[in-house]
C-alpha positions as a Markdown table, in Angstrom:
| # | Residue | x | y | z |
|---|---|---|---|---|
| 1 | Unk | -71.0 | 53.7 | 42.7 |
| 2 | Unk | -69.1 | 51.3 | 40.4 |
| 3 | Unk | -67.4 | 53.9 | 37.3 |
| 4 | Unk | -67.6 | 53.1 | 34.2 |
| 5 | Unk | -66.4 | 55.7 | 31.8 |
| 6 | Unk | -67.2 | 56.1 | 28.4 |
| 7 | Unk | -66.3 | 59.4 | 26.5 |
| 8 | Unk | -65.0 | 62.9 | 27.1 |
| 9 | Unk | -63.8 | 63.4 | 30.7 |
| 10 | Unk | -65.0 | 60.4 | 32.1 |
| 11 | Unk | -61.8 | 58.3 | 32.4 |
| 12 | Unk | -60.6 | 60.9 | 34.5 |
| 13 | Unk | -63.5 | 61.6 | 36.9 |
| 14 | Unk | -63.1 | 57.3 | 37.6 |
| 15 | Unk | -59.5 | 58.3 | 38.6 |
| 16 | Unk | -61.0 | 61.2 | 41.0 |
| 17 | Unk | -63.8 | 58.8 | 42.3 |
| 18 | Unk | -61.9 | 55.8 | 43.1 |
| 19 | Unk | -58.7 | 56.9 | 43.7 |
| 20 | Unk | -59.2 | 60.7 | 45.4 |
| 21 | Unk | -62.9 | 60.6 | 46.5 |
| 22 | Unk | -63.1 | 56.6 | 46.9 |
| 23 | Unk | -66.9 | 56.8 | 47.0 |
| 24 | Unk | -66.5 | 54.5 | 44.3 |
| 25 | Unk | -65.3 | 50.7 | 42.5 |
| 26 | Unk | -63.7 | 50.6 | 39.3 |
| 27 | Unk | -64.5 | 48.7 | 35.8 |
| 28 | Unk | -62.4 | 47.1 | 34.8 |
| 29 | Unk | -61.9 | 47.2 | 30.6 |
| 30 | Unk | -60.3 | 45.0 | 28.2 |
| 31 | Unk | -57.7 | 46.7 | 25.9 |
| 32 | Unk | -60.6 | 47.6 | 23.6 |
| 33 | Unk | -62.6 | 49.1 | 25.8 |
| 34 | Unk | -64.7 | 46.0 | 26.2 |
| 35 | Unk | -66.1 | 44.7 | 29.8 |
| 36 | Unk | -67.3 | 41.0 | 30.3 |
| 37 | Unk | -69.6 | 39.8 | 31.8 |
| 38 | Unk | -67.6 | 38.2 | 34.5 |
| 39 | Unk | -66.0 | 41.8 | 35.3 |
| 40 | Unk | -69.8 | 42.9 | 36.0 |
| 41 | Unk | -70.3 | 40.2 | 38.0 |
| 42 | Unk | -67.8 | 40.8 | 39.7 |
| 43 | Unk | -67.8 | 44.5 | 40.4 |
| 44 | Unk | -72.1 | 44.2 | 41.4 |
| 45 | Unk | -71.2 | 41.8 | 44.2 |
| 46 | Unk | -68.2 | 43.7 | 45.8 |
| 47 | Unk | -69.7 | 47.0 | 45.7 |
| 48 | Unk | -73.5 | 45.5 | 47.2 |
| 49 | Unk | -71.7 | 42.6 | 49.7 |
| 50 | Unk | -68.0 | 43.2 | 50.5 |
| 51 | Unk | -65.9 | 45.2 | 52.8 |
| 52 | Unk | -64.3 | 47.7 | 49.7 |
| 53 | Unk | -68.0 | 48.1 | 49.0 |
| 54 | Unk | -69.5 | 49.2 | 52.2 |
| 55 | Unk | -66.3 | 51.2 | 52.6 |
| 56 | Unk | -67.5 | 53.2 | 49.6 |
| 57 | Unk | -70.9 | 53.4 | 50.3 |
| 58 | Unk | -69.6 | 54.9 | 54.0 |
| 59 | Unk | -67.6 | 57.3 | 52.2 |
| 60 | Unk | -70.7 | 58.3 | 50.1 |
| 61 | Unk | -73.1 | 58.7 | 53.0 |
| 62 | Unk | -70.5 | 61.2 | 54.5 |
| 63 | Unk | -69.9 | 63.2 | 51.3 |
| 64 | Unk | -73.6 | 63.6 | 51.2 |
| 65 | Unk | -73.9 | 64.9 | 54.4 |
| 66 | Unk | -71.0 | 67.1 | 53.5 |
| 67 | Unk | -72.7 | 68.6 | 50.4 |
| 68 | Unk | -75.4 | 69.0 | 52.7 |
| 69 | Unk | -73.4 | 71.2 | 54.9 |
| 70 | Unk | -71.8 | 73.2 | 52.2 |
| 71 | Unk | -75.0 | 74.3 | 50.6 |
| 72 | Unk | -76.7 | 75.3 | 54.0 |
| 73 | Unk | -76.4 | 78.7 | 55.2 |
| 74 | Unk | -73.1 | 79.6 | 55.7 |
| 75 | Unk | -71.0 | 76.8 | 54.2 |
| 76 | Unk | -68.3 | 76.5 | 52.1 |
| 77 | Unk | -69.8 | 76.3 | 48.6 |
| 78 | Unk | -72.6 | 79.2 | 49.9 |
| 79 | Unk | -70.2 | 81.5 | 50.9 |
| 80 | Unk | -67.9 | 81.1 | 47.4 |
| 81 | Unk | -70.8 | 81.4 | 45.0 |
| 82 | Unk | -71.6 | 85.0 | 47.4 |
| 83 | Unk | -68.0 | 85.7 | 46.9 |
| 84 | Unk | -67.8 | 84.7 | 43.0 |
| 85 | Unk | -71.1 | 86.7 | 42.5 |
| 86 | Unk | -69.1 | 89.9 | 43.6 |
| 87 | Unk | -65.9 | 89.6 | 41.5 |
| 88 | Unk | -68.1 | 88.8 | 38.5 |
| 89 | Unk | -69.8 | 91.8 | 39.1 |
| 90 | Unk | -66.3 | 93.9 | 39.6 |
| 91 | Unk | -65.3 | 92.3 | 36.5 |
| 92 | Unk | -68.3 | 93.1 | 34.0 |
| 93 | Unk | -67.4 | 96.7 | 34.8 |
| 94 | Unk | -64.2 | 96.1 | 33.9 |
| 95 | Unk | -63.3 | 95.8 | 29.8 |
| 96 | Unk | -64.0 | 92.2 | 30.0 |
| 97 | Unk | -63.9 | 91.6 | 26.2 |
| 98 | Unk | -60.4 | 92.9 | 25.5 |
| 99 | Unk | -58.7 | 91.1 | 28.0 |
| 100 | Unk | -60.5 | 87.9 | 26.9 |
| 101 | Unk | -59.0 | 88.6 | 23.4 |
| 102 | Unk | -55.5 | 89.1 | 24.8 |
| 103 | Unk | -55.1 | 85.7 | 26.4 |
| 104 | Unk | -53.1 | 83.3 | 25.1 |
| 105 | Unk | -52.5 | 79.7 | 25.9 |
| 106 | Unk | -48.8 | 78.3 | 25.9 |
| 107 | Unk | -48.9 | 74.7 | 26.3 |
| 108 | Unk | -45.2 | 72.9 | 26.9 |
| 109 | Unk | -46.7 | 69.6 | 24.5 |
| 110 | Unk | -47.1 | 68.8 | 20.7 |
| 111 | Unk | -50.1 | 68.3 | 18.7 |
| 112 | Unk | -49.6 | 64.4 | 18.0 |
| 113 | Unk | -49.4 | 63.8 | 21.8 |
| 114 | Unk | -52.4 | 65.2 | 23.1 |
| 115 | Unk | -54.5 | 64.8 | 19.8 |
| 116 | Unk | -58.4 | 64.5 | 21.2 |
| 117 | Unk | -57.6 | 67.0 | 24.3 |
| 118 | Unk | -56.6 | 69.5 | 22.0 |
| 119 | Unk | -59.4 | 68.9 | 19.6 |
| 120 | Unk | -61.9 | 69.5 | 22.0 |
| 121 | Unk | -60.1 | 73.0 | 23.2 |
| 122 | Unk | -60.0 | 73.6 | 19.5 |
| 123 | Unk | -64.0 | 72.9 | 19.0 |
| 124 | Unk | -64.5 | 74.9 | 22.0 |
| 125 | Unk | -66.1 | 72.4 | 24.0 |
| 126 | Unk | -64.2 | 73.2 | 27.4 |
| 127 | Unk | -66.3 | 76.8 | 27.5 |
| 128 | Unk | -69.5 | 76.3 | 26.0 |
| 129 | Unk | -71.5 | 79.6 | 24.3 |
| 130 | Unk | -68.4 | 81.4 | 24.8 |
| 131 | Unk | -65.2 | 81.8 | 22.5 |
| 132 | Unk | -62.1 | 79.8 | 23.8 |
| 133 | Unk | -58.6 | 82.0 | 24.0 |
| 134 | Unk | -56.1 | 80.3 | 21.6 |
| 135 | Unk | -53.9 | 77.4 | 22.1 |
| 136 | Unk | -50.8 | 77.2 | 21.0 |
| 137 | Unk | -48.5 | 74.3 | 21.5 |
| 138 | Unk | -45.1 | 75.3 | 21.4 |
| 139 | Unk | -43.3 | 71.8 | 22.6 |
| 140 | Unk | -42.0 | 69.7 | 24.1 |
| 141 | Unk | -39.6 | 71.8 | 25.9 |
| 142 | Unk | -36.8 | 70.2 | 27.9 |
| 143 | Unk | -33.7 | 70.2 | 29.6 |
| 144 | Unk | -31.3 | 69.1 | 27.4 |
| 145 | Unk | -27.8 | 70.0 | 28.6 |
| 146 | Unk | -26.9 | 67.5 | 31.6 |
| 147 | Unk | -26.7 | 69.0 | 35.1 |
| 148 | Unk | -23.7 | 67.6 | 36.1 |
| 149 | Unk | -19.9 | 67.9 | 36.0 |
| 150 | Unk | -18.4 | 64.9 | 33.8 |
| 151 | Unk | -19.4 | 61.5 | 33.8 |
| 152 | Unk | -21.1 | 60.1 | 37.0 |
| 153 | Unk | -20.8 | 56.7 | 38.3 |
| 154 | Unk | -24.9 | 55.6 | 37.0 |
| 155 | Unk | -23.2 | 56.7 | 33.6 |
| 156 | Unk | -20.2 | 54.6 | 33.6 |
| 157 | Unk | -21.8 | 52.0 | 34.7 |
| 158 | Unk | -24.7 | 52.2 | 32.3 |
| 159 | Unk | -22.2 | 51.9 | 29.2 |
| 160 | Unk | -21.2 | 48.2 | 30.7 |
| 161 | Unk | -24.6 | 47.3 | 30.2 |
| 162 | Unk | -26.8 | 45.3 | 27.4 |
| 163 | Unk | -28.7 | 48.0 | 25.0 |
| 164 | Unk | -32.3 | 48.4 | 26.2 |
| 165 | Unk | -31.5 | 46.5 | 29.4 |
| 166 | Unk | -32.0 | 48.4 | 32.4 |
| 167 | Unk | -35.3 | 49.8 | 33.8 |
| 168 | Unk | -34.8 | 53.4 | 35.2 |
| 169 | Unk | -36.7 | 54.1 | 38.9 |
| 170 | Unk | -36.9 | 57.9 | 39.6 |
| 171 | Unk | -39.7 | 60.1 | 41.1 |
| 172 | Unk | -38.5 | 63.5 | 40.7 |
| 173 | Unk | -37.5 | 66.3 | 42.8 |
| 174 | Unk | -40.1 | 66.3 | 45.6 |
| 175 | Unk | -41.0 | 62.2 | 45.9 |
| 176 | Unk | -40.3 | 60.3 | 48.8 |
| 177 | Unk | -41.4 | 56.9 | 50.1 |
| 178 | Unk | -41.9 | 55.3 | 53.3 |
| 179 | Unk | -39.5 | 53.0 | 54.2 |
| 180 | Unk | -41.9 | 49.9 | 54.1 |
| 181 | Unk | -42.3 | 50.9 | 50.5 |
| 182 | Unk | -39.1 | 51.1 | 49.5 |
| 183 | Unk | -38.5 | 47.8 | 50.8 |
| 184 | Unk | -41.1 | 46.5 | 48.5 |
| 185 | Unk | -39.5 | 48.1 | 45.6 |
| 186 | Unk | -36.2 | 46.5 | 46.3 |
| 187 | Unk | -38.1 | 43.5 | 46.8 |
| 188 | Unk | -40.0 | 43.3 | 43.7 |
| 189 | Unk | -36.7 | 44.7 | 41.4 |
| 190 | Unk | -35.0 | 41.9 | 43.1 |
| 191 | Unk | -37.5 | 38.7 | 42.5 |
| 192 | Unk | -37.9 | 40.9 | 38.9 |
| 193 | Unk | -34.5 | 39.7 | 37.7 |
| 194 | Unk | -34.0 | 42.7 | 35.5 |
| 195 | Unk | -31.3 | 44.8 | 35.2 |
| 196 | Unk | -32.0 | 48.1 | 37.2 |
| 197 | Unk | -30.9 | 51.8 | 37.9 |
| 198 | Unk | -32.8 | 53.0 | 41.0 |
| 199 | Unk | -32.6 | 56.5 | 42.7 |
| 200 | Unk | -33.2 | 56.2 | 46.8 |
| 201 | Unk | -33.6 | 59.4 | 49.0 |
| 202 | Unk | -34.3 | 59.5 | 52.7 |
| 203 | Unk | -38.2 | 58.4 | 53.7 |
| 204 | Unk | -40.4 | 61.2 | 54.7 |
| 205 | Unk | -40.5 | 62.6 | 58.0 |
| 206 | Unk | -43.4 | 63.7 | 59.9 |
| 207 | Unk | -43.2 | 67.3 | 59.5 |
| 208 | Unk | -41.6 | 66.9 | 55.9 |
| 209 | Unk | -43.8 | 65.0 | 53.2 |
| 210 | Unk | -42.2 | 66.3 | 50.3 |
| 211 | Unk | -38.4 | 66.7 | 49.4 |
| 212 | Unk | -38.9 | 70.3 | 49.6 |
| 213 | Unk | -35.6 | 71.2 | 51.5 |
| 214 | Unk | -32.3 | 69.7 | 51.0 |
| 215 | Unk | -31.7 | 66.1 | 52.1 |
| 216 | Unk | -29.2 | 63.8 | 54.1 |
| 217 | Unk | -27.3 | 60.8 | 52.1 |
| 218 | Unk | -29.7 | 58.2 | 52.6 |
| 219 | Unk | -28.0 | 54.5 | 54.7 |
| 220 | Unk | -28.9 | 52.5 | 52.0 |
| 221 | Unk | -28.1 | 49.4 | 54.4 |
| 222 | Unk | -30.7 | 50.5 | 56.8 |
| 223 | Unk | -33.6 | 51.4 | 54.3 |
| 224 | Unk | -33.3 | 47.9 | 52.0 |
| 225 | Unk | -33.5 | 44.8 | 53.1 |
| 226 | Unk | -30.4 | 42.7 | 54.1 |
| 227 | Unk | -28.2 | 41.7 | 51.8 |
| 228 | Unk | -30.1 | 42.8 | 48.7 |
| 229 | Unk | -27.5 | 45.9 | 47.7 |
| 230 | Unk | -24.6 | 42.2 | 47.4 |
| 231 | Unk | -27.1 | 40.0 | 46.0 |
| 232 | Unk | -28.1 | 42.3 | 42.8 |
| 233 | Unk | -24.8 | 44.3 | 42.6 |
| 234 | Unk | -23.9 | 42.5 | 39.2 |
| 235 | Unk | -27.3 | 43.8 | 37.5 |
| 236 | Unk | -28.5 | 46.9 | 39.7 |
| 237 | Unk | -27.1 | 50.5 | 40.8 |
| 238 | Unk | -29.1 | 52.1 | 43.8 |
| 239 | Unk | -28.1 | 56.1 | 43.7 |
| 240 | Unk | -28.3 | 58.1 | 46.7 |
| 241 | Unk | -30.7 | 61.7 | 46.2 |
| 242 | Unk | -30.1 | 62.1 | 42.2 |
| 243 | Unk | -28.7 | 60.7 | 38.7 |
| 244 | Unk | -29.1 | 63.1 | 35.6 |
| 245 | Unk | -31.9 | 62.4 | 34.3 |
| 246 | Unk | -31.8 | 63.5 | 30.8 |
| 247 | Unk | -28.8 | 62.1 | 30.5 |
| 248 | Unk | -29.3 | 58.7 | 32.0 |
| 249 | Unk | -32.8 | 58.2 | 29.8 |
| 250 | Unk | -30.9 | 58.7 | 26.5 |
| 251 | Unk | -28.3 | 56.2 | 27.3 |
| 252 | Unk | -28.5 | 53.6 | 25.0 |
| 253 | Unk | -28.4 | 50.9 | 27.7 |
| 254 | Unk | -32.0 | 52.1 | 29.7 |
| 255 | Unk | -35.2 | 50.4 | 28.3 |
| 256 | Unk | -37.8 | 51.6 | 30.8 |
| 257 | Unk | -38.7 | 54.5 | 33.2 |
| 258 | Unk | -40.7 | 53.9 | 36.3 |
| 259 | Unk | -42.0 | 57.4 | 36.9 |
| 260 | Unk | -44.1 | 59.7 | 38.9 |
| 261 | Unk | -45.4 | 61.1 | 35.9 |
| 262 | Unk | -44.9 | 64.8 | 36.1 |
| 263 | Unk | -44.9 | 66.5 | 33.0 |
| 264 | Unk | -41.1 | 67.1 | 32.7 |
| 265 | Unk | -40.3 | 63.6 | 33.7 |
| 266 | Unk | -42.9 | 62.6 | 31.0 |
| 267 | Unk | -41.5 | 64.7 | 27.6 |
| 268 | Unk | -37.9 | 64.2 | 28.7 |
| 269 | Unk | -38.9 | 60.4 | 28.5 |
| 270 | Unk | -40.9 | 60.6 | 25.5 |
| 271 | Unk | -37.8 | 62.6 | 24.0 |
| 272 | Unk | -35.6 | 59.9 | 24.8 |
| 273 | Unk | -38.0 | 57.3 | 23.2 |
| 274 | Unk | -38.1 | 55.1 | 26.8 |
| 275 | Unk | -41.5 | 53.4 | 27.8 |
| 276 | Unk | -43.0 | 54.4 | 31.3 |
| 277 | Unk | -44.3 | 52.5 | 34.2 |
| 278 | Unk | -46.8 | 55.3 | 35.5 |
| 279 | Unk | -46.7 | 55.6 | 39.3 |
| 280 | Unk | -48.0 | 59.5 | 40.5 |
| 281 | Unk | -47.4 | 60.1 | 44.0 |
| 282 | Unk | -49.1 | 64.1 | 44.2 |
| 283 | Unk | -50.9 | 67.1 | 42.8 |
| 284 | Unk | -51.9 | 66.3 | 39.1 |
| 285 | Unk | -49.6 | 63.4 | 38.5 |
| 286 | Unk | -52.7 | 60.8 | 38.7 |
| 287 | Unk | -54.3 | 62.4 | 36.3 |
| 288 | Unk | -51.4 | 62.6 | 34.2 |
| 289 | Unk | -51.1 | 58.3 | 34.7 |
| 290 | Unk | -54.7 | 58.2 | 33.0 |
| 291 | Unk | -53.5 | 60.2 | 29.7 |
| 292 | Unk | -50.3 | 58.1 | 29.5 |
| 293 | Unk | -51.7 | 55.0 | 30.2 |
| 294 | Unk | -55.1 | 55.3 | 28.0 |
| 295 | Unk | -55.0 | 58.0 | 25.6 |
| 296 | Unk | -51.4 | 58.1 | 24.4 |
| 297 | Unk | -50.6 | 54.7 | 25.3 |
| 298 | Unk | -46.7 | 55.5 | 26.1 |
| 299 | Unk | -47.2 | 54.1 | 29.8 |
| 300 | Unk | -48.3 | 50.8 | 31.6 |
| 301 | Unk | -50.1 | 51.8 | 35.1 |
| 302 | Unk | -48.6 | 50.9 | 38.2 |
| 303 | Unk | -51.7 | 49.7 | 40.3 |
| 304 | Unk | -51.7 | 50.9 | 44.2 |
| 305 | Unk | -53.4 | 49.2 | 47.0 |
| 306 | Unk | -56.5 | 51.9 | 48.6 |
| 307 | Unk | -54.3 | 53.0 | 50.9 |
| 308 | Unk | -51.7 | 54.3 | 48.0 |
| 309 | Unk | -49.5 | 51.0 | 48.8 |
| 310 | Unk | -47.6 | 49.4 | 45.9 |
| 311 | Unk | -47.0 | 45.8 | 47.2 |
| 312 | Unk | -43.1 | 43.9 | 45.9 |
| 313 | Unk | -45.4 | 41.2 | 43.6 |
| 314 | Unk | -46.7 | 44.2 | 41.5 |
| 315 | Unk | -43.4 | 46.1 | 41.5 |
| 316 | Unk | -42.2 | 42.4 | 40.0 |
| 317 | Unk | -45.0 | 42.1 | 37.6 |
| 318 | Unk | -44.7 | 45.8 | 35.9 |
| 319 | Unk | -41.0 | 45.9 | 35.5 |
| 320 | Unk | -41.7 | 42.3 | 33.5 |
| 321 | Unk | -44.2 | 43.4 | 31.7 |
| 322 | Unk | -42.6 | 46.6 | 30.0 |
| 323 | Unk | -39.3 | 44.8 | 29.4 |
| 324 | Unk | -40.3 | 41.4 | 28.2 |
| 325 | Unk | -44.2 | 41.3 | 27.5 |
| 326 | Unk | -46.2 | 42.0 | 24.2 |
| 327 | Unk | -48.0 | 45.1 | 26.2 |
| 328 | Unk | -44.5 | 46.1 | 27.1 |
| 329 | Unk | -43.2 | 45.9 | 23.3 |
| 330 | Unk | -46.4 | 48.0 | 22.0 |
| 331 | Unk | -45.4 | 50.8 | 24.8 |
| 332 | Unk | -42.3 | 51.0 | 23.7 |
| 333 | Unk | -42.9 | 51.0 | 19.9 |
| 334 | Unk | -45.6 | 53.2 | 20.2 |
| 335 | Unk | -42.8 | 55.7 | 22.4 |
| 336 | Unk | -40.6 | 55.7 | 19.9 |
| 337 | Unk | -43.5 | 57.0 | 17.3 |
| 338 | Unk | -44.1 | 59.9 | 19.3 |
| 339 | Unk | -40.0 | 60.7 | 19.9 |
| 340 | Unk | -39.9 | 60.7 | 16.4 |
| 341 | Unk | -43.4 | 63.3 | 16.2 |
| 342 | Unk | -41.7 | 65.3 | 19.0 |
| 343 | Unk | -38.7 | 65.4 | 17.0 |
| 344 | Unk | -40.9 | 66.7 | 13.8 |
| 345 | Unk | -43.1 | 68.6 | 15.3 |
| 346 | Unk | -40.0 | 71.1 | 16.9 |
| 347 | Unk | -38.2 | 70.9 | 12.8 |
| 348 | Unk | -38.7 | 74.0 | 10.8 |
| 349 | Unk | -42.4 | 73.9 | 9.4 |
| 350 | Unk | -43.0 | 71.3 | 12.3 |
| 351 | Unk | -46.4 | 72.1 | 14.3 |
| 352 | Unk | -45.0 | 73.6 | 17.3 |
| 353 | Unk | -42.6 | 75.4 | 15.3 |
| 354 | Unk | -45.6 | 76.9 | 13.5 |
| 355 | Unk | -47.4 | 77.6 | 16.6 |
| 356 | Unk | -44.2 | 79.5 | 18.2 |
| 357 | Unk | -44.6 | 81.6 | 15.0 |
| 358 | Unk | -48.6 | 82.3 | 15.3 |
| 359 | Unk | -47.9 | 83.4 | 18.5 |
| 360 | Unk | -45.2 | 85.4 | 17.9 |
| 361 | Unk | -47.4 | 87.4 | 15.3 |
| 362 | Unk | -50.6 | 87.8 | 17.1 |
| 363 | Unk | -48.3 | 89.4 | 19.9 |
| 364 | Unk | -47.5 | 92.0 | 16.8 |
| 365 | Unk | -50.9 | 92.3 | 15.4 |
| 366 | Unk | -51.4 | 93.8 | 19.3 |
């Protein structure tokens, strides 16, 4: 398939099928959602005649013989719909109608943030002939007292640099690169020229994928290449395993985040007012990339390779383009809009505010 999404969940079943599933190619739109004629050109001939094409279609022919497989006797999909058939069955004997009417949905956002998803929760177009439990948006919630003991070294050295001048680089609590990839990152900050803050943690080994247990002090001199730690020590800080992040994104010096995009990265960012560079590395962080990058606009995507590689040239080109481009500048102003709707939206009569009270009396209406 080449995807070509047009309304309602589309954009992110494109992210499933070319990025998860890759049984498919990618259209490629213009800001406004155009696609010209060159793009279909192009797209037709790779999928019909070149090697990412007949990768896809080998993909495809597989999954079909795996849906195949699940449907038959005894596979996977067979076996759940036997299995779902008897828990509905437990369940209509149950009181089924009371505990739909007791549950509630807490969601850590704000209405001006996720406008159209919530509209369509709202309309209740996510369960059809059936009434939708309520939604109440009671964010955004955040950290906001710094974990850490006085002033770290990324602070002080953040208040010797230019306002809006350093781009921020940190994946959360669980994400670790290889270390080809981080050599590409210090590559492309390098070449970049801008002014960075850059969090490093050990690669992952082979029986450990995720920062799940505590780590080593990472030999910064081993992992990046030679040199480059003395050649951009008058513009960059690399930290070893953490920085406070709250902290460091409502510094007046940082301008931009490069993120995995989870969600608590994502309204402590917002909060702060600092434009993203979306980079997901697990769970539902790519979809999270689509609604930052296309639907609140706060975010502009970092592009991977189809093995999930992010080469040094589009390391370079992002950071560029959110601190010195016209894309860049509309990111950032439109950012700063929704710090200042998160802001409102928490105030007395703000819409979360108003939503932490509904809830609060349909819990003593019960």
């Amino acid at each position: 398939m080449v995807a070509w999404p047009l309304y309602a969940e589309q954009r992110f079943n494109r992210v499933m099928m070319v990025e998860e599933m890759k049984i498919a190619l990618p259209m490629q739109e213009t800001e406004n959602g155009f696609v010209t004629a060159l793009e279909v050109e192009r797209r037709v001939n790779e999928l019909m005649q070149s090697e990412s094409g007949n990768f896809a279609r080998k993909r495809t022919i597989a999954m079909k013989n795996e849906a195949k497989a699940a449907l038959s006797e005894g596979g996977s999909s067979r076996v759940v719909l036997s299995r779902l058939v008897e828990s509905w069955k437990r369940y209509i004997e149950s009181d089924c109608i009371e505990v739909m009417e007791a549950l509630r949905n807490l969601v850590n956002t704000f209405e001006l943030l996720e406008v159209r998803a919530l509209k369509a929760i709202s309309d209740g177009l996510c369960i059809p002939n059936s009434n939708t439990p309520p939604v109440y948006c009671i964010g955004p919630l955040i950290m906001t007292k710094n974990q850490t003991d006085g002033v770290t070294e990324c602070l002080t050295w953040l208040d010797s640099q230019p306002s809006q001048s350093v781009i921020f680089l940190c994946f959360g609590s669980l994400g670790l690169f290889s270390k080809e990839q981080l050599r590409e990152i210090a590559i492309g900050l390098e070449r970049s020229g801008q002014r960075f803050l850059w969090v490093v943690r050990n690669p992952p080994s082979n029986s450990q994928r995720l920062a799940i247990s505590a780590q080593p002090d990472p030999d910064l001199n081993s992992l990046l290449p030679d040199g480059f730690l003395d050649r951009t020590k008058e513009r960059g800080l690399v930290v070893k395993l953490w920085a406070p992040q709250v902290a460091v994104l409502n510094h007046n010096s940082v301008g931009g985040f490069v993120t995995h995009c989870g969600w608590n990265s994502v309204l402590e960012a917002v909060c702060a007012g600092v434009p993203m560079v979306a980079w997901p590395l697990y769970a539902e962080q790519r979809i999270n990339r689509v609604l930052l990058v296309e639907e609140m606009k706060v975010a502009l995507p970092m592009n991977e390779s189809e093995n999930g590689y992010v080469t040094a040239l589009e390391v370079e080109k992002r950071v560029i383009e959110l601190m010195e481009s016209e894309s860049g500048k509309s990111v950032r102003e439109r950012t700063i809009a929704m710090k200042n709707a998160a802001k409102e939206a928490l105030s007395e009569g703000g819409s979360s505010f108003v939503g932490l009270s509904r809830l609060a009396e349909s819990w003593n209406r019960q």
